[in-house]
C-alpha positions in Angstrom: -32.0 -110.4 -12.4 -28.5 -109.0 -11.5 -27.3 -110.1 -15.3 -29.6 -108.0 -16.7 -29.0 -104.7 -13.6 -24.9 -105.4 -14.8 -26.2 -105.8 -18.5 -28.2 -102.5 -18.3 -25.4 -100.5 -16.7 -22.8 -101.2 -19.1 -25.2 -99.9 -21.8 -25.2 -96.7 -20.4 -23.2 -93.7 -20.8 -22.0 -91.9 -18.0 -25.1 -89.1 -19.6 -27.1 -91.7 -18.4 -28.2 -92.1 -22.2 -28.9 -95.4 -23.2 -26.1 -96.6 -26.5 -26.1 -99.1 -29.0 -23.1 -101.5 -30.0 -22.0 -101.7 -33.4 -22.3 -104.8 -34.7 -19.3 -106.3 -37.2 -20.4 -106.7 -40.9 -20.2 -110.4 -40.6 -22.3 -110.6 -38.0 -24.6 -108.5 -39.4 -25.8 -110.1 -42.4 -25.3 -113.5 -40.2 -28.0 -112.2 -37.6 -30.1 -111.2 -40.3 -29.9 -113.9 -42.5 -30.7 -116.3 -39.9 -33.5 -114.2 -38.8 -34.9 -114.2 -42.6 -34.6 -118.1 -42.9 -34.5 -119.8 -40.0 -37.3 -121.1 -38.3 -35.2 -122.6 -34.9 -33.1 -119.8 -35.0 -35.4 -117.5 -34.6 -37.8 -119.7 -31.9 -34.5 -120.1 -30.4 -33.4 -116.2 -30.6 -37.1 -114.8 -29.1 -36.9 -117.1 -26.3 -33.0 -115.8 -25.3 -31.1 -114.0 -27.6 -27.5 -114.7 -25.9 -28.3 -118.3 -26.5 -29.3 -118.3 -29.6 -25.8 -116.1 -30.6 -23.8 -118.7 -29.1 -25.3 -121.6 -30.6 -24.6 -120.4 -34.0 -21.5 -119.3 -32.8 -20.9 -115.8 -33.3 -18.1 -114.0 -32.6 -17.4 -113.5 -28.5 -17.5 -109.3 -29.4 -21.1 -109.9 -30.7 -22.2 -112.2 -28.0 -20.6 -110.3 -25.1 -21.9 -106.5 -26.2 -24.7 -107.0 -28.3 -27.2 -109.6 -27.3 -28.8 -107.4 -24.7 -29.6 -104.6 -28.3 -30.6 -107.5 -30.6 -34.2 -108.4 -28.3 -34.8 -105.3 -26.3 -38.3 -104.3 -27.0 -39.0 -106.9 -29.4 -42.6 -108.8 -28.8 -42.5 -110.6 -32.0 -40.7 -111.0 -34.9 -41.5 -109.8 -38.0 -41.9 -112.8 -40.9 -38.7 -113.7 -42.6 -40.0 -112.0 -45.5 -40.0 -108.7 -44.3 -36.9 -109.5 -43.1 -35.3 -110.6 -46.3 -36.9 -107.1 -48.0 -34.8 -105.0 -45.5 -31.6 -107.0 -45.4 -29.5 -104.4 -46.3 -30.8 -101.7 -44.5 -30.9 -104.0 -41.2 -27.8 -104.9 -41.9 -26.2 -101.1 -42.3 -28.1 -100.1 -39.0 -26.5 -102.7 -37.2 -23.3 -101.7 -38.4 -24.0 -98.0 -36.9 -21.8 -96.5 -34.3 -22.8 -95.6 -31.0 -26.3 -93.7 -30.1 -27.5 -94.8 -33.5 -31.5 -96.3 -33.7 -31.0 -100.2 -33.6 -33.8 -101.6 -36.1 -37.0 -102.7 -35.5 -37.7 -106.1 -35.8 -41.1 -106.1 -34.2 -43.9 -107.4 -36.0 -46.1 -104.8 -35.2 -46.9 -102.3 -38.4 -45.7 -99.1 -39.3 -49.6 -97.7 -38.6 -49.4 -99.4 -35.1 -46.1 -98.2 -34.2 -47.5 -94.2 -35.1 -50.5 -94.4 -32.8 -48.8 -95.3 -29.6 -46.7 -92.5 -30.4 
């Protein structure tokens, strides 16, 4: 529990807003590649994201600032191809600066997602 207290402090901004990490490009379109065609990764990923980026050995930058971002609010994944589809567009809002949207990789649909709003 004090990993994730620490981990949720240094994700946030003296404002007290809550920021995203820029991810590198490699990175990226490794994380989301993985996630559009790998089965264990992605088992392995829902279950603890840290693990699952040092198992197939991403970069320590990657590891160290964005595993907390990459499962936050994420239930279940949506299917690898869905994923696949948005590669790109994943992979340019991963690469966003600070205080960007991360992506939703949630499974639940664009219909779902408006009514709880």
């Amino acid at each position: 529990m004090q990993a994730i207290l620490t981990e949720q402090e240094v994700r946030t901004e003296t404002s007290g807003k809550a920021r995203t990490v820029p991810m590198s490009r490699p990175a990226a379109i490794k994380l989301v590649d993985l996630l559009a065609t790998s089965d264990e990764f992605r088992d392995v990923f829902m279950r603890d994201a840290r693990m699952a980026l040092e198992t197939w050995q991403f970069d320590q930058d990657t590891i160290d600032w964005f595993w907390w971002d990459c499962k936050m609010g994420i239930n279940q994944l949506a299917s690898k191809e869905v994923i696949a589809e948005a590669r790109d567009e994943i992979v340019s809002m991963l690469m966003a600066g600070l205080n960007q949207t991360t992506p939703d990789l949630n499974a639940k649909s664009a219909a779902q997602r408006h009514r709880a709003i």
